[in-house]
N, CA, C and O of each residue as an XYZ file, in Angstrom:
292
protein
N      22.244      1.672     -9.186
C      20.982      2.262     -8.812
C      20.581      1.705     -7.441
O      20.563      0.528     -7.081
N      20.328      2.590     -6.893
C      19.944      1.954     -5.396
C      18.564      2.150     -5.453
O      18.143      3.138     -6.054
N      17.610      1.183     -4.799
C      16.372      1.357     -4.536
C      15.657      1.849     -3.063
O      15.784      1.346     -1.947
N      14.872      3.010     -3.492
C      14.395      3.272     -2.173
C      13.013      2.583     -1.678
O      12.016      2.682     -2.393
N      12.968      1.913     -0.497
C      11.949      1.674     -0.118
C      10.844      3.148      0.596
O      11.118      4.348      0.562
N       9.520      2.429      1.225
C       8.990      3.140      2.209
C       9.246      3.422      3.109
O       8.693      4.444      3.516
N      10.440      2.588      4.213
C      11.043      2.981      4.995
C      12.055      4.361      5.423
O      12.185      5.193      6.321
N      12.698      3.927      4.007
C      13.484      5.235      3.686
C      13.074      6.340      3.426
O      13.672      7.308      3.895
N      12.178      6.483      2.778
C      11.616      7.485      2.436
C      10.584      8.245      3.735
O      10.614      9.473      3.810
N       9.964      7.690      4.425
C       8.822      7.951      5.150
C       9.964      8.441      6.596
O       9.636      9.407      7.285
N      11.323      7.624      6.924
C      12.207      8.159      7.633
C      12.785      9.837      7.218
O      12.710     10.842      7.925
N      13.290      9.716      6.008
C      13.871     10.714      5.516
C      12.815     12.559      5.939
O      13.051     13.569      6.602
N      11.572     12.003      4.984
C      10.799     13.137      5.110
C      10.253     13.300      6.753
O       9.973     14.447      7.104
N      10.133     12.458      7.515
C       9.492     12.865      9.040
C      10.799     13.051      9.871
O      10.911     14.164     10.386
N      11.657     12.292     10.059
C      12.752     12.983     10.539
C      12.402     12.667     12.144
O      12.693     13.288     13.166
N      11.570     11.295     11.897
C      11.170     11.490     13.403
C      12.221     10.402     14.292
O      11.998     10.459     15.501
N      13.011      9.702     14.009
C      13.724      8.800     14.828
C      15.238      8.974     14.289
O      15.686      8.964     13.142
N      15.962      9.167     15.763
C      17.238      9.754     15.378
C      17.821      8.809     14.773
O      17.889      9.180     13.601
N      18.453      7.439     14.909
C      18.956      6.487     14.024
C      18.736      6.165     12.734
O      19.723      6.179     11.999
N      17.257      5.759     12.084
C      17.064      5.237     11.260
C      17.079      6.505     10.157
O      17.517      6.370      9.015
N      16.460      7.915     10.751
C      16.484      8.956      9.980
C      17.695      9.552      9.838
O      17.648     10.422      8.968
N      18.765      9.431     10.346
C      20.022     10.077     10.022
C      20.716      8.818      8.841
O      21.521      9.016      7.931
N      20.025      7.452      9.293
C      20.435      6.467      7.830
C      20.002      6.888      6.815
O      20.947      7.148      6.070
N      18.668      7.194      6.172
C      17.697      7.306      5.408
C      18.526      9.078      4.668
O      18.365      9.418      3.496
N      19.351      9.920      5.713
C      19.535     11.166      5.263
C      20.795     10.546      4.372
O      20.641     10.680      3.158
N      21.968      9.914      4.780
C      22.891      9.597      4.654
C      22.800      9.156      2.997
O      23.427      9.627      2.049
N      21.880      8.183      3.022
C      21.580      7.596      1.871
C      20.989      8.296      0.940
O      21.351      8.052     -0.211
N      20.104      9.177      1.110
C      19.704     10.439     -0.153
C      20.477     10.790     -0.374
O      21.220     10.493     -1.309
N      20.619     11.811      0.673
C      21.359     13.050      0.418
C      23.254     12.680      0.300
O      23.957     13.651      0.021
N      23.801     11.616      0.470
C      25.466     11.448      0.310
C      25.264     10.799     -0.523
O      25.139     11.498     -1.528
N      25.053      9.002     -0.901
C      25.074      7.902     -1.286
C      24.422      8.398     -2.919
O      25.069      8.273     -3.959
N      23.698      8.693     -2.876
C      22.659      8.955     -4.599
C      23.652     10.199     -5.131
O      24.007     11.185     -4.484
N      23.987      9.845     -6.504
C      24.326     10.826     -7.283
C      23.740     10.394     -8.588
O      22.868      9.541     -8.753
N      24.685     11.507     -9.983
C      23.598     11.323    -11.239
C      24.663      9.967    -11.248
O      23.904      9.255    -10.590
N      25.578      9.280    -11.442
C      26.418      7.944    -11.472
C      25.457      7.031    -11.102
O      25.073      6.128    -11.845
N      25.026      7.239     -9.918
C      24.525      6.047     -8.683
C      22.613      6.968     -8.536
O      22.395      7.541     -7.469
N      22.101      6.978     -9.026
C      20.598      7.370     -8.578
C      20.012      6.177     -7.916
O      20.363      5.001     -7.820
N      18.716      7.068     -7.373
C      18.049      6.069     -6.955
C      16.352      5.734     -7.541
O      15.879      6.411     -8.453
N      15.731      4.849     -7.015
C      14.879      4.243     -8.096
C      13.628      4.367     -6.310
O      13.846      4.159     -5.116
N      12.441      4.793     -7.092
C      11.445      4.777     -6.278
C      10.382      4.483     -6.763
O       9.808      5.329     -7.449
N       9.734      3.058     -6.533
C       8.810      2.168     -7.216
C       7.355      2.809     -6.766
O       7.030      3.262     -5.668
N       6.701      2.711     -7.805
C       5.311      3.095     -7.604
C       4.726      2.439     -6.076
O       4.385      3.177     -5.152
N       4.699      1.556     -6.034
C       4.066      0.944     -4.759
C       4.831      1.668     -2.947
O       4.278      1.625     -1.848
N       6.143      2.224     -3.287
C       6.582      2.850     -2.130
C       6.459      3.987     -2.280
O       6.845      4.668     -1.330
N       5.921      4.685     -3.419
C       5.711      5.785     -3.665
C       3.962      6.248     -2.925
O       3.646      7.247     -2.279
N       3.107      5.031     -3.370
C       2.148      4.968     -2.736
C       1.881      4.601     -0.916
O       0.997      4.905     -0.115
N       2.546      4.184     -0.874
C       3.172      3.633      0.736
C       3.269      4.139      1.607
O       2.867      3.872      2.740
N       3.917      5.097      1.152
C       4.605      6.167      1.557
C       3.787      7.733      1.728
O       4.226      8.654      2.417
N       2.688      7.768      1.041
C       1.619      8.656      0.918
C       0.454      8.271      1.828
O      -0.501      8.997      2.108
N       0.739      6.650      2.374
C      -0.605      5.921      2.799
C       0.086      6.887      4.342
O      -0.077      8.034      4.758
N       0.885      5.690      4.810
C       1.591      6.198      5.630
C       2.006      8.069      6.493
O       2.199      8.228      7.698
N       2.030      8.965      5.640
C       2.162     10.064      5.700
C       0.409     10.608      6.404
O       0.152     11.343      7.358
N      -0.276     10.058      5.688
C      -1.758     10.666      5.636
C      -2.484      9.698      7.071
O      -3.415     10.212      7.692
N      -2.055      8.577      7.400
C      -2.830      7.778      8.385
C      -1.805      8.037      9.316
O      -2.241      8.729     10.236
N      -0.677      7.769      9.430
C      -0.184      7.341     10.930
C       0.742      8.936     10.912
O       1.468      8.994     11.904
N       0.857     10.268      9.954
C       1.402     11.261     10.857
C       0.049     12.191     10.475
O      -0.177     13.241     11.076
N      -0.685     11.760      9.573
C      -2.105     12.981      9.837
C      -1.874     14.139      9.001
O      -2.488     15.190      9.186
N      -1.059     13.996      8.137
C      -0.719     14.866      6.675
C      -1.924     15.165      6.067
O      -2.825     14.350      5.868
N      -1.937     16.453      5.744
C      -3.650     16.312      4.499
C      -2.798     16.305      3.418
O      -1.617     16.628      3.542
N      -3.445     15.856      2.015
C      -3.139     15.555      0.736
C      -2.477     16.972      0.350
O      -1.428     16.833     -0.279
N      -2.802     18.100      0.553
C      -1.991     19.298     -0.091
C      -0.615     19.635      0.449
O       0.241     20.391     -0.009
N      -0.623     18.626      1.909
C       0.697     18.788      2.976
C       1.678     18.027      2.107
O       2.731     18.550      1.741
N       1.255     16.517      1.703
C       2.083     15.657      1.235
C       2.459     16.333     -0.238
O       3.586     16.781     -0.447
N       1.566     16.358     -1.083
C       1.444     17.161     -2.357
C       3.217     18.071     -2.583
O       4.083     17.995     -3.454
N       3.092     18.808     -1.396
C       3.700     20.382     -1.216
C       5.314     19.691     -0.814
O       6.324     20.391     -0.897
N       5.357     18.383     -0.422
C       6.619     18.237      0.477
C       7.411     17.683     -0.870
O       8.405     17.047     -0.518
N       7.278     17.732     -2.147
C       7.729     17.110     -3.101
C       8.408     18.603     -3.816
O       9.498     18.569     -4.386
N       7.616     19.852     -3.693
C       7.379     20.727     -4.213
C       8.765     21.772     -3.267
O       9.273     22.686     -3.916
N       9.265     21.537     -1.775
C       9.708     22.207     -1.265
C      11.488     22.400     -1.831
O      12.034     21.476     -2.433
N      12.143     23.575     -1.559
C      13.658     23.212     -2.531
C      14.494     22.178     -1.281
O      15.282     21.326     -1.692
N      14.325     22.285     -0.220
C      15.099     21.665      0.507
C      14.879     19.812      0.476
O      15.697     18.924      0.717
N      13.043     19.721     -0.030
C      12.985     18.062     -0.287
C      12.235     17.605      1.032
O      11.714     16.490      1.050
N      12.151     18.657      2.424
C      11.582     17.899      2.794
C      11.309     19.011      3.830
O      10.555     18.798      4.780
């Protein structure tokens, strides 16, 4: 089980820095299967929502919806 932090996650969905976000893709989307899942702790789950809403200016139905999309992000 691999664990995802806020980093990863907050990389993955903004997509905003070419290095760390092509790590963060690598690691979802190749690295995680049903064998190997990954584990996303309440507190980076929250983190990660703080983050989304203060420093890229997400409203709550934006973040809400990005869970909801088929592509994930």
């Amino acid at each position: 089980m691999i664990g995802l932090d806020t980093t990863i996650l907050v990389r993955y969905l903004a997509q905003d820095d070419p290095v760390q976000s092509a790590a963060a893709t690598e690691i979802i989307e190749r690295r995680l299967t049903e064998d190997n899942p990954g584990f996303i702790s309440i507190v980076a789950m929250v983190e990660t929502v703080w983050v989304l809403d203060r420093a890229y200016g997400l409203a709550a139905a934006e973040i809400a919806a990005i869970g909801l999309r088929p592509e994930g992000r």
